[in-house]
C-alpha positions as CSV (number, residue, x, y, z in Angstrom):
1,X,0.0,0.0,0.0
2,X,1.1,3.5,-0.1
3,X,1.6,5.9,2.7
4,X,-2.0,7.2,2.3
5,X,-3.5,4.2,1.7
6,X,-1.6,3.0,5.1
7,X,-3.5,5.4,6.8
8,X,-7.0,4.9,6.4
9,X,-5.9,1.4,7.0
10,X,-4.5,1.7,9.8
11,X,-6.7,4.5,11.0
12,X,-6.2,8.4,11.0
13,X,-6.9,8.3,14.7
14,X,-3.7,7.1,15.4
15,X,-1.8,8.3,12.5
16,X,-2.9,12.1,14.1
17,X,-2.1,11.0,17.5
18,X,1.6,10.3,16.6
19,X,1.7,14.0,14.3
20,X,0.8,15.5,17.8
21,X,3.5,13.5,19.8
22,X,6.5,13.6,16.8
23,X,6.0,16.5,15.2
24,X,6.8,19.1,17.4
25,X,10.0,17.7,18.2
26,X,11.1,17.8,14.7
27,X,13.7,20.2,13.5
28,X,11.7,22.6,10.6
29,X,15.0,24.3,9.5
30,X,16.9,24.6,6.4
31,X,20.7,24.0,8.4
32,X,21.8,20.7,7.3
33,X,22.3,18.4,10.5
34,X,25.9,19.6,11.4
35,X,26.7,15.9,12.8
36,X,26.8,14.8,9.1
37,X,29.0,18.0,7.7
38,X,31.4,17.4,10.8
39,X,31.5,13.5,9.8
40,X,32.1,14.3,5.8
41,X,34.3,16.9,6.3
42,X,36.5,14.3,8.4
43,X,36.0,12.1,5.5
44,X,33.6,9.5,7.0
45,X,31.7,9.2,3.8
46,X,29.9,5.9,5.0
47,X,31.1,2.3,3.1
48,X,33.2,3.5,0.6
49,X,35.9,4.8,3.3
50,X,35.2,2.2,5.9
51,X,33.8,5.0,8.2
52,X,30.4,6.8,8.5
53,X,27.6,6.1,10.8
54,X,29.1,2.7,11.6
55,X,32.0,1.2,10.9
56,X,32.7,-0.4,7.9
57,X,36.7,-1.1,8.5
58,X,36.3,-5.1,8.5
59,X,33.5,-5.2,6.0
60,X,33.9,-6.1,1.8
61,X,32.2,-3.2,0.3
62,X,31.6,-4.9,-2.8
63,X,29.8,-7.6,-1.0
64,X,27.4,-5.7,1.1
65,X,26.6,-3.5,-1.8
66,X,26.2,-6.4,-3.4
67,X,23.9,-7.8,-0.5
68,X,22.1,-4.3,0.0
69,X,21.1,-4.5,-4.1
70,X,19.8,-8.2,-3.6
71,X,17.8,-6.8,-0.7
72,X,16.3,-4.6,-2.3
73,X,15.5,-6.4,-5.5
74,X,13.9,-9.2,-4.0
75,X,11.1,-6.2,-2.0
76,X,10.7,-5.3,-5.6
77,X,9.9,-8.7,-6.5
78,X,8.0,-9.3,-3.5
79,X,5.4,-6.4,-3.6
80,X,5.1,-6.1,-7.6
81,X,3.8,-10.4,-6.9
82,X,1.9,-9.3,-4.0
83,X,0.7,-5.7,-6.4
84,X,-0.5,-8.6,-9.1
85,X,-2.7,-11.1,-6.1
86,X,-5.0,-8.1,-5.3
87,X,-8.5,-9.9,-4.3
88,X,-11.6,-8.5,-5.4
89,X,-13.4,-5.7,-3.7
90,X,-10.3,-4.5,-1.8
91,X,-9.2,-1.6,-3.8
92,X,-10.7,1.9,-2.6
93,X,-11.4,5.0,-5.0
94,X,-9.9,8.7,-4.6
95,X,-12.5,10.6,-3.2
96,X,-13.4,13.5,-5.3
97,X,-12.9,16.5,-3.3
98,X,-9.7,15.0,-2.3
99,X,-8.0,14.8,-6.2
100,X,-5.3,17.1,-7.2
101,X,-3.7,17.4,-3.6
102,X,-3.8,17.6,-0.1
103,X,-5.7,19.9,2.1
């Protein structure tokens, strides 16, 4: 499903709820997070210099590139079979007044 579609799902109730809990507490600014700028200005560029959030120093980078891209072909795979087995009756329709954007 998509993130929308996830909502009425799961219920707006909730999804509200945890907008009035997390939101507040988010950072609205344009100023990149200076963590990150201090880490690539150090040269901790992630995997491909061994060093970034964690530490890739006794790790093949080839191979968990390698393992990342399998990963991530096989949830391709996964939802466009799963897309394909929708049962009848379970897909909803836009609303009208909510077509060509959010409110």
């Amino acid at each position: 499903t998509g993130l929308i579609e996830q909502k009425d799902i799961s219920g707006l109730t909730i999804h509200a709820k945890a907008q009035q809990a997390i939101v507040p507490h988010l950072a609205h600014d344009r100023t990149p997070n200076p963590w990150v700028q201090q880490m690539i200005g150090g040269g901790d560029l992630g995997l491909k210099t061994g060093r970034g959030f964690y530490d890739w120093a006794n790790c093949d980078a080839k191979a968990v590139a390698s393992q990342a891209a399998q990963r991530v072909e096989a949830v391709l795979a996964f939802l466009k079979q799963m897309q394909a087995k929708t049962a009848p009756a379970t897909t909803p329709q836009p609303r009208p007044e909510h077509r060509g954007g959010a409110r």
